[in-house]
C-alpha positions as CSV (number, residue, x, y, z in Angstrom):
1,X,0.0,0.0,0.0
2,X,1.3,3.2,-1.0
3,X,1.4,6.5,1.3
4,X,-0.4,8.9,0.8
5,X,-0.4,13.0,1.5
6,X,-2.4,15.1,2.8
7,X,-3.0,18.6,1.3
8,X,-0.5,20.9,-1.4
9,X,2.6,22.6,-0.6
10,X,2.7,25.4,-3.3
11,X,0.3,25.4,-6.9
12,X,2.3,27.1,-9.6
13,X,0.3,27.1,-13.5
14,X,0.5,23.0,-14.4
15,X,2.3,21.9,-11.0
16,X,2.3,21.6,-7.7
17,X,4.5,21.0,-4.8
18,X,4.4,18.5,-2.6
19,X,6.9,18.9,0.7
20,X,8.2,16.2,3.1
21,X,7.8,12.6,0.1
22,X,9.5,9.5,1.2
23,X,11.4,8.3,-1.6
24,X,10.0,9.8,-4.5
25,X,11.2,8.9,-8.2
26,X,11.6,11.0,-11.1
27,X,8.9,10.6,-13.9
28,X,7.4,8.7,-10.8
29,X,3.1,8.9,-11.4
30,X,1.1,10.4,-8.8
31,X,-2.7,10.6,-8.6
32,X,-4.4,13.7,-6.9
33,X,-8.1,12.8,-5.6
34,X,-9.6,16.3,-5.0
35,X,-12.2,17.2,-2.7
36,X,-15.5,16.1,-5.0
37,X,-13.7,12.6,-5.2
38,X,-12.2,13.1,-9.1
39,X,-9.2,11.8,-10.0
40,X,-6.4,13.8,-11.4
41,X,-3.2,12.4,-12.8
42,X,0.2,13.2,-12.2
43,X,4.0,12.7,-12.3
44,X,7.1,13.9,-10.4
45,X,9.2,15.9,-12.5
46,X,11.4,17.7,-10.4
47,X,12.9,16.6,-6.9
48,X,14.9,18.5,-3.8
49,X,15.3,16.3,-1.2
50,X,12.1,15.6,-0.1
51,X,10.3,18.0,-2.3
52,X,8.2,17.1,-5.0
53,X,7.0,18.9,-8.1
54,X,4.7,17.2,-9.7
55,X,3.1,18.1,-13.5
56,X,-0.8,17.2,-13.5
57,X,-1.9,16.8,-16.7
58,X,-6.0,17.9,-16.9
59,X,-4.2,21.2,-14.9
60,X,-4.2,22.4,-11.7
61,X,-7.6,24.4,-12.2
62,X,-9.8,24.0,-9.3
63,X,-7.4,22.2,-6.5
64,X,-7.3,22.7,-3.3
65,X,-4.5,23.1,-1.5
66,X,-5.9,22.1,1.6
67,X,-8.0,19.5,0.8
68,X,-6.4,17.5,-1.8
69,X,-5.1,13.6,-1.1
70,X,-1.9,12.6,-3.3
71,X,-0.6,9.2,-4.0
72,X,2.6,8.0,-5.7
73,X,2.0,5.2,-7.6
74,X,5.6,3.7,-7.5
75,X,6.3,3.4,-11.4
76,X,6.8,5.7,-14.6
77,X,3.7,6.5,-17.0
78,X,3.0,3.5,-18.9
79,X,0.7,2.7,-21.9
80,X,-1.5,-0.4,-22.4
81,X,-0.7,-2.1,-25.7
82,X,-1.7,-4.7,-27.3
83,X,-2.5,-5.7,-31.3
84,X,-5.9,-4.2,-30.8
85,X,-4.5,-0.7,-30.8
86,X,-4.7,-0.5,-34.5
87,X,-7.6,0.9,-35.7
88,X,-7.9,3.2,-32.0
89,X,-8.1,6.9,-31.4
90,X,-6.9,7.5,-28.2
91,X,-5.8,11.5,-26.5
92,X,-2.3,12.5,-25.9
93,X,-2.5,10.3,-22.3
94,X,-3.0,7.1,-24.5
95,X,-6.7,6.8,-22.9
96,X,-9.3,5.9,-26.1
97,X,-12.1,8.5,-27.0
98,X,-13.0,6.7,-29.6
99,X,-16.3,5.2,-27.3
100,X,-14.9,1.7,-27.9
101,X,-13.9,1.3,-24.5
102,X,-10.4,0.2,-23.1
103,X,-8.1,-1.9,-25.3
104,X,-7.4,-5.0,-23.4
105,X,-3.9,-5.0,-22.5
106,X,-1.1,-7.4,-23.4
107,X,1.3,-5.2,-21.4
108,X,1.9,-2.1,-20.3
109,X,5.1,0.1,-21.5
110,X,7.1,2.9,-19.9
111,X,6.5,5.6,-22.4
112,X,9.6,7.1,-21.7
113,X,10.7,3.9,-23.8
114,X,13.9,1.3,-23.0
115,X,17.8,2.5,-23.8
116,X,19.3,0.8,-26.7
117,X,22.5,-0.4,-27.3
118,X,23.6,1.6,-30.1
119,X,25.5,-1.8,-30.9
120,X,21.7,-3.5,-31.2
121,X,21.1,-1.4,-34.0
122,X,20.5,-2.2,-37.6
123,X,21.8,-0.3,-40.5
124,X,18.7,1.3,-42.6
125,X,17.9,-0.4,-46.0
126,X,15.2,-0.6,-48.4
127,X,13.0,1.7,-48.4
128,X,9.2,3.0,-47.6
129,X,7.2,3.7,-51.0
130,X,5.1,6.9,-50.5
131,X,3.2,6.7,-53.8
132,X,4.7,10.7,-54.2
133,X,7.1,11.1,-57.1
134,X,9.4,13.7,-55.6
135,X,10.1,11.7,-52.5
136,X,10.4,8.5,-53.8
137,X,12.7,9.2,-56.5
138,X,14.7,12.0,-55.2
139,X,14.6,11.7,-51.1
140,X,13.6,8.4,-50.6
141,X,12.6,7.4,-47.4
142,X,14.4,4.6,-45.8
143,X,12.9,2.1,-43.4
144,X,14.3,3.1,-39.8
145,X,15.1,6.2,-41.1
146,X,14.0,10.1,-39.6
147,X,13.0,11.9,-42.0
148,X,11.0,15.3,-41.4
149,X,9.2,17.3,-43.5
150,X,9.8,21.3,-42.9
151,X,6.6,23.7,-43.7
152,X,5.1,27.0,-43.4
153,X,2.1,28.7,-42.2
154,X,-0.6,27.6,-44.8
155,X,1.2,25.3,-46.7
156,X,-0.3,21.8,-47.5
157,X,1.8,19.7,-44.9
158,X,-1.6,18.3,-43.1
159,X,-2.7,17.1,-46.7
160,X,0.6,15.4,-47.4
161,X,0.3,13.7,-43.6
162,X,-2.9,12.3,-45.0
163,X,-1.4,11.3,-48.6
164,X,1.4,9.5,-47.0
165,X,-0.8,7.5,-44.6
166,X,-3.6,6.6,-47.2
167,X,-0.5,5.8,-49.7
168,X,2.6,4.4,-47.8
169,X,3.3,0.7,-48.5
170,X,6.0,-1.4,-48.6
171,X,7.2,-4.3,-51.4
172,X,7.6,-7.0,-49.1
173,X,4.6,-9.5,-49.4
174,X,5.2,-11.2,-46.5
175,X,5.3,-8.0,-44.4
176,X,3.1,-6.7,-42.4
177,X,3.0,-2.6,-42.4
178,X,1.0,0.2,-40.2
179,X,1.2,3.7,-39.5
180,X,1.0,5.3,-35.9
181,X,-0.1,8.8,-36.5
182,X,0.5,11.3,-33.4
183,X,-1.1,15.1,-33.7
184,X,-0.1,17.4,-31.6
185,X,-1.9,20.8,-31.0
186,X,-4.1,20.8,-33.5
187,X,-7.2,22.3,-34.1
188,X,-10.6,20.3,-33.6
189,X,-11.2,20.8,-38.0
190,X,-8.3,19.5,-38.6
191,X,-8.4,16.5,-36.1
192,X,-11.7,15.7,-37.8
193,X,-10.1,16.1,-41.0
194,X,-7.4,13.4,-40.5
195,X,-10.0,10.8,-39.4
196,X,-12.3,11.6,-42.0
197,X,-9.5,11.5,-44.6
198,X,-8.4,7.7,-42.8
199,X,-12.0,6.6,-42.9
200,X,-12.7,7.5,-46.5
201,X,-9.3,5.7,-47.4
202,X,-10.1,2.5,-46.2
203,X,-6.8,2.6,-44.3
204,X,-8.4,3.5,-40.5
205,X,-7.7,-0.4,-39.6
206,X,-4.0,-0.3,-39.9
207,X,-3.4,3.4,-38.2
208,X,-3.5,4.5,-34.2
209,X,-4.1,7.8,-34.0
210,X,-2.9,9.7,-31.1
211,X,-4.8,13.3,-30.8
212,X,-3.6,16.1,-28.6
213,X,-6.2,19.4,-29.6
214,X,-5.0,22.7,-29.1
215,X,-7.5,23.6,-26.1
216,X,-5.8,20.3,-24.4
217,X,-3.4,20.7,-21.5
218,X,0.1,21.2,-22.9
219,X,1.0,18.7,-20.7
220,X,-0.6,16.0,-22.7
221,X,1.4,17.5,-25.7
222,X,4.8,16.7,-24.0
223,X,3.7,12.8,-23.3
224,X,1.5,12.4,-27.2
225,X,5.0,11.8,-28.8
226,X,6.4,9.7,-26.5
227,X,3.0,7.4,-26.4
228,X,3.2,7.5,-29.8
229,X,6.4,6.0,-30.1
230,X,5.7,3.5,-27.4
231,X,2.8,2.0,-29.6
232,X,5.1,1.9,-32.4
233,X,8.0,0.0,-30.7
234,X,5.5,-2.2,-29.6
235,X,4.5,-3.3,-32.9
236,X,7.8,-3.2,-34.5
237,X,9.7,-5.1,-31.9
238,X,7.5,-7.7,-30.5
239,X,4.9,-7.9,-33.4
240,X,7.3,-7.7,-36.1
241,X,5.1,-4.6,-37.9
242,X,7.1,-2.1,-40.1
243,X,6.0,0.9,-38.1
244,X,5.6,4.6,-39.9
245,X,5.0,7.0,-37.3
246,X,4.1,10.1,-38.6
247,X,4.2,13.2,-35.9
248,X,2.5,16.5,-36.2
249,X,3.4,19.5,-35.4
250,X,6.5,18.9,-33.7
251,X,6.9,23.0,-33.2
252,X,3.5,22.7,-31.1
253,X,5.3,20.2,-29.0
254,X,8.3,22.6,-28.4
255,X,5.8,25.2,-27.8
256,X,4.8,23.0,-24.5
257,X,7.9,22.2,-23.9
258,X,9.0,25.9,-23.4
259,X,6.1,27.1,-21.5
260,X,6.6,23.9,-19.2
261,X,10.5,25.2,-18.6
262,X,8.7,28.4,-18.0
263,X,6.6,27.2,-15.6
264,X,9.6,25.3,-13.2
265,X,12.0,28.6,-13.6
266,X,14.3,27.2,-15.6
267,X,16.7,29.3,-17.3
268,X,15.1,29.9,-20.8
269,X,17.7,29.8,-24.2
270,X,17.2,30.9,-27.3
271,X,14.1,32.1,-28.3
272,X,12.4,31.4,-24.9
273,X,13.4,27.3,-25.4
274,X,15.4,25.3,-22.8
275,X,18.4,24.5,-23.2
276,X,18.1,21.1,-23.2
277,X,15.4,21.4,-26.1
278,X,18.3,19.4,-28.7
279,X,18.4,16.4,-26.4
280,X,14.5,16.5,-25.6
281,X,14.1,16.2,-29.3
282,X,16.9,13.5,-29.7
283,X,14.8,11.6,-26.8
284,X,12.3,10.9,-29.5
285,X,13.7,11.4,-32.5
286,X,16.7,8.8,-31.7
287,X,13.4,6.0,-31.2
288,X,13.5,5.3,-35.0
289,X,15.4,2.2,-35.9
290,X,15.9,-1.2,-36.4
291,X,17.0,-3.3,-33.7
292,X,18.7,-7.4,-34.6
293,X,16.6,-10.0,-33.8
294,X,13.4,-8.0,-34.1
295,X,11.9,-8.2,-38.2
296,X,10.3,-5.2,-37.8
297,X,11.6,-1.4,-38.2
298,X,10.1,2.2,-36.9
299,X,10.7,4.9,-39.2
300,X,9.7,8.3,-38.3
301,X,8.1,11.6,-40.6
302,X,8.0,14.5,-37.4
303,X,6.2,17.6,-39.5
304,X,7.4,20.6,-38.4
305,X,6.0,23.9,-39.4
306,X,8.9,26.9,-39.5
307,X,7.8,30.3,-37.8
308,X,7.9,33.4,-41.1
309,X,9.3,30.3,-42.6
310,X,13.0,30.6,-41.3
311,X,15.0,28.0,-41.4
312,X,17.3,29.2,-38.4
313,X,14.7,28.7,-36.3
314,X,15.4,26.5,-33.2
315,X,13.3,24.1,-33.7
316,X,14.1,22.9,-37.0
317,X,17.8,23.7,-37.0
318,X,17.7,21.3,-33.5
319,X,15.9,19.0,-35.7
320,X,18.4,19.2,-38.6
321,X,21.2,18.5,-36.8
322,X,19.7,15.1,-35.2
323,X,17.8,13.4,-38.8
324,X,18.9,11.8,-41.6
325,X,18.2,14.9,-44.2
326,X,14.7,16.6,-44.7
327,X,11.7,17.2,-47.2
328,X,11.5,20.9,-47.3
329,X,7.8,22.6,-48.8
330,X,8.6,25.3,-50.9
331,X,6.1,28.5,-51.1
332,X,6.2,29.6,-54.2
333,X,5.5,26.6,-56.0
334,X,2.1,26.5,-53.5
335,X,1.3,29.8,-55.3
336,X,1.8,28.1,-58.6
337,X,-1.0,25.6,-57.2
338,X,1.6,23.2,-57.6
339,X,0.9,20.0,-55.1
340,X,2.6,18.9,-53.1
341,X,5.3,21.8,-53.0
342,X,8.1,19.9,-52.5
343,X,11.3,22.1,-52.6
344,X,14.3,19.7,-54.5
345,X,17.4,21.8,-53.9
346,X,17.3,22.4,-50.4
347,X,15.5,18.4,-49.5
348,X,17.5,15.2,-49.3
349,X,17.8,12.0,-47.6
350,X,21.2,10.6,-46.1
351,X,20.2,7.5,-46.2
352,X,18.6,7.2,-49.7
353,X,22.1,5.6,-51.6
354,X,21.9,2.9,-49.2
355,X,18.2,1.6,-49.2
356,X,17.7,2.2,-53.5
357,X,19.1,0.5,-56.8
358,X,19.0,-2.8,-57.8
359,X,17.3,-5.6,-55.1
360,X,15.7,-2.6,-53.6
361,X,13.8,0.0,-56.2
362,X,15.1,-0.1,-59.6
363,X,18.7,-0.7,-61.2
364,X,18.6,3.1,-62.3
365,X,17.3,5.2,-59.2
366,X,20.0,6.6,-58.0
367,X,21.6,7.6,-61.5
368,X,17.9,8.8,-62.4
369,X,17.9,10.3,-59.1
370,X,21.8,12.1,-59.6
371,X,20.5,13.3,-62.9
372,X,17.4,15.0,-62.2
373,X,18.6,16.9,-59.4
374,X,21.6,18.3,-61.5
375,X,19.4,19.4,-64.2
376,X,17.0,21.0,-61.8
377,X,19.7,23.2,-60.2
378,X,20.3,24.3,-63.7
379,X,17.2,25.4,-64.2
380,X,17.3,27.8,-61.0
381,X,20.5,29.5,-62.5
382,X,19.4,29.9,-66.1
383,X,16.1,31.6,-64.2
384,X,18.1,33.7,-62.6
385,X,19.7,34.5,-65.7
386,X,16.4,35.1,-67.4
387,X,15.7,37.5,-65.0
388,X,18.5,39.8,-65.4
389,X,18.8,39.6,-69.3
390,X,15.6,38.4,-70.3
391,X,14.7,34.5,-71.4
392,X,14.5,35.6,-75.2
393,X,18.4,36.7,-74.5
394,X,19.1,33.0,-73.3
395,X,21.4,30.4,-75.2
396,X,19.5,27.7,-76.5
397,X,20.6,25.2,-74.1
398,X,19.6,27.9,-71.4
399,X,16.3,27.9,-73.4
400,X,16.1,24.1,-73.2
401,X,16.7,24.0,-69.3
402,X,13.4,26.2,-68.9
403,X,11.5,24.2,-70.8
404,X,12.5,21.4,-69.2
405,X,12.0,22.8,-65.1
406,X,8.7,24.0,-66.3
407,X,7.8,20.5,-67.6
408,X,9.4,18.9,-64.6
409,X,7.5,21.0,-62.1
410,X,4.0,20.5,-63.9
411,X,4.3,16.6,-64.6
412,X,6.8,15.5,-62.0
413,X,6.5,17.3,-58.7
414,X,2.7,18.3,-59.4
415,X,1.1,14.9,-59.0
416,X,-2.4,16.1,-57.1
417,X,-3.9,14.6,-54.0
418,X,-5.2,11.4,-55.3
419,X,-2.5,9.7,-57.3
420,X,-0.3,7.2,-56.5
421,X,2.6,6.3,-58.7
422,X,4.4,3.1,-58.4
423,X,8.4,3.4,-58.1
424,X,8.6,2.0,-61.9
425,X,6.2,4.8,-62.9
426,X,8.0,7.6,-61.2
427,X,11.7,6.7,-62.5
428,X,9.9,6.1,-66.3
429,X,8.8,9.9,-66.0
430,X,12.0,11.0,-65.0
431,X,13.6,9.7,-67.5
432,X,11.0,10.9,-70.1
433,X,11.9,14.4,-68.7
434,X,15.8,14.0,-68.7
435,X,14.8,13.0,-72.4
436,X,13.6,16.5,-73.4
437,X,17.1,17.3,-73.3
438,X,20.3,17.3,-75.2
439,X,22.1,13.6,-74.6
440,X,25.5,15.4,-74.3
441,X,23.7,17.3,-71.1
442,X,23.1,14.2,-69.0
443,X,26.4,13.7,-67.9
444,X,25.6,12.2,-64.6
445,X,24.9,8.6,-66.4
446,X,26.7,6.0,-67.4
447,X,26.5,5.7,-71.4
448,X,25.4,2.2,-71.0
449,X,21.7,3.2,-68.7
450,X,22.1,6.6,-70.7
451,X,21.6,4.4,-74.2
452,X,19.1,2.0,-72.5
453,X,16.4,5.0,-70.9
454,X,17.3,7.6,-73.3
455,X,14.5,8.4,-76.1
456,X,13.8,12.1,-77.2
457,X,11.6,11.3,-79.8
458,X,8.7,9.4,-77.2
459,X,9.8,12.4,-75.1
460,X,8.6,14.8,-77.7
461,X,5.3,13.3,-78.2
462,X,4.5,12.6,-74.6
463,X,4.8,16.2,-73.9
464,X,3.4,17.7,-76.9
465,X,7.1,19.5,-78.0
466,X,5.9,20.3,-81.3
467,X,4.1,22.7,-80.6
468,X,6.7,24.4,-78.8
469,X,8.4,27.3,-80.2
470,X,11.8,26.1,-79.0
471,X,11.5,23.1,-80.5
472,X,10.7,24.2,-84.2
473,X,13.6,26.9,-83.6
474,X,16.5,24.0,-83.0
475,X,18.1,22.0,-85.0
476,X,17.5,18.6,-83.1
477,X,20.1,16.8,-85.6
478,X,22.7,19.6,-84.1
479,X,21.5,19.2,-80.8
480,X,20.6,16.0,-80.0
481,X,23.3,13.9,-82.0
């Protein structure tokens, strides 16, 4: 039988003090039974001797500091998991408000999950096929890899969430996959949206969804991560499940996580953040992986929206520093109505070269892949060319990089909502685009998968060239060779 105590110390915005504990634990979970009989729960997050601050999550509204009875409970949060947890909606606590009731539990999980040995892990390979063109050919996202995607205010980064969930799959037969999807602040539209959206997909039965709205306590925000990732481990490690786990916004999460630091005193950083903000994030971040011994793998998307869009903010600099590469959403090709608005140039993925090519995607991904991204960065100087000089000033070959960003941008990276392109489709159409150019440009191929992909003539009909006043201007037979 546990002790219990007798009235409040000190109440301070989420937490409360509670003087003269007998061995109290960090992360330790309390419940605090106020006066009407209700239950509140709890957990120690800071401790002086035999002083106890203690984080209630519903909030400290309405406690009494005389009349309230605590309890330590003698172990760290945990979650209730089992295989029935697919399929669930439960709040940033892990409790279910989906009115199915309590998922009967297998076990229960500290949600501050286990330490690894870094030795126990398992290089990243193959890869995670998103159905979205961009990604999968030129960022690919590995399995056990973290891989966030960086967004601004108003961009489409809740609609891409949704696109990845309905269309994420995995070429393994014998496999099975899920997604575990965690939001984190958001508004009670856009909740509704993401379960609609999973619902109307037919893909609700192989998703947990893990929902923290924005009028919830921001202390349920600091633990919707971490239960998140607990589900997910679960699955991948002891139910062999290749887990996605797809967390949104992470910058809400911060947001907590700062006026939590706020609350205790602590020193604040930059921006108002803690200082220990990087290894907060590396807490969860660092839970993607594959472990030997287990099948399974947890691969992680956080979403992360960047305040006035700068880069150099904390949290997705912190972020940058601790994932394998990014998928950054570019704004001006939202206002071209271009979706999704993936920005190439400044998105890549580390891991990519090892989990592609032949046994995993296709023989000619990554030269594909090497290609595309070359001729793309020459489009961006020959428009900033065309904007000093004019494009009717340009060199043909200038001329012929235009052309070719403004096809690459309409059929390559604007794909819409609803499609879903196998890998084989997506490298086929970037070599159909690489084929609007000159074969003496596409020096980032071997002449051997050069000869075999290469085809200007099916290039030119596909896209309708000869209409183009660029075309009729050139001598192909000059050109082309």
């Amino acid at each position: 039988m546990s002790l219990q105590y007798k009235g409040l110390s000190e109440i301070n915005g989420p937490l409360v003090v509670l003087d003269d504990v007998e061995n109290p634990s960090f992360e330790e979970i309390v419940e605090l039974t106020m006066q009407d009989g209700s239950v509140r729960c709890g957990r120690i997050v800071q401790i002086e001797g035999k002083r106890a601050v203690i984080q209630v999550f519903e909030g400290t509204n309405k406690i009494s500091l005389v009349n309230t009875t605590t309890r330590l409970m003698g172990h760290p949060m945990e979650l209730a998991v089992s295989s029935e947890i697919l399929g669930r909606t439960f709040n940033g606590a892990g409790k279910p408000i989906d009115g199915l009731g309590s998922v009967f539990a297998e076990k229960r999980l500290d949600i501050n999950g286990l330490p690894l040995n870094p030795v126990s892990r398992v290089y990243p390979r193959n890869y995670i096929n998103t159905g979205i063109s961009s990604i999968d050919a030129l960022m690919t996202l590995i399995r056990g890899q973290k891989l966030p995607i960086f967004s601004g205010s108003g961009l489409p980064h809740n609609q891409l969430a949704v696109q990845i969930v309905k269309q994420a799959n995995i070429s393994d037969t014998d496999a099975e996959f899920c997604v575990v999807f965690a939001a984190m602040g958001v508004k009670n539209d856009v909740a509704d949206y993401f379960r609609r959206s999973f619902e109307e997909a037919g893909v609700t039965q192989r998703v947990a969804m893990f929902v923290n709205l924005a009028n919830d306590p921001i202390i349920e925000r600091i633990l919707t991560p971490r239960c998140a990732l607990t589900a997910a481990e679960y699955l991948a490690y002891e139910k062999n499940m290749h887990v996605l786990v797809i967390m949104s916004d992470m910058t809400s999460y911060c947001e907590a996580v700062r006026e939590f630091s706020s609350s205790k005193g602590e020193i604040p950083g930059r921006k108002g953040y803690p200082g220990y903000l990087y290894s907060d994030l590396a807490s969860l971040y660092e839970r993607a992986g594959i472990i030997k011994g287990s099948k399974g793998s947890v691969t992680q998307i956080p979403i992360l929206t960047m305040p006035n869009d700068d880069i150099t903010h904390p949290v997705p600099d912190l972020t940058g520093y601790i994932t394998e590469g990014q998928i950054s959403l570019d704004r001006s090709l939202d206002q071209m109505g271009i979706y999704p608005p993936v920005g190439v140039l400044p998105s890549l993925s580390r891991l990519m070269k090892d989990g592609i090519g032949e046994g995993y995607t296709r023989k000619d991904h990554s030269a594909v892949s090497n290609q595309l991204f070359a001729c793309y960065a020459k489009v961006a100087d020959a428009k900033s060319l065309a904007s000093v000089i004019g494009e009717d000033e340009l060199s043909e070959i200038d001329k012929k990089y235009m052309l070719f960003g403004k096809l690459f941008e309409e059929h390559f990276l604007n794909q819409g909502f609803n499609v879903s392109r196998t890998i084989e489709e997506t490298l086929d159409l970037g070599w159909l685009l690489l084929s609007v150019l000159p074969k003496s440009e596409l020096d980032r191929v071997d002449d051997e998968v050069l000869n075999e992909h290469y085809d200007h003539e099916k290039a030119v009909k596909a896209f309708n060239l000869h209409e183009e006043k660029i075309i009729k201007e050139l001598n192909r037979d000059e050109i082309y060779g």
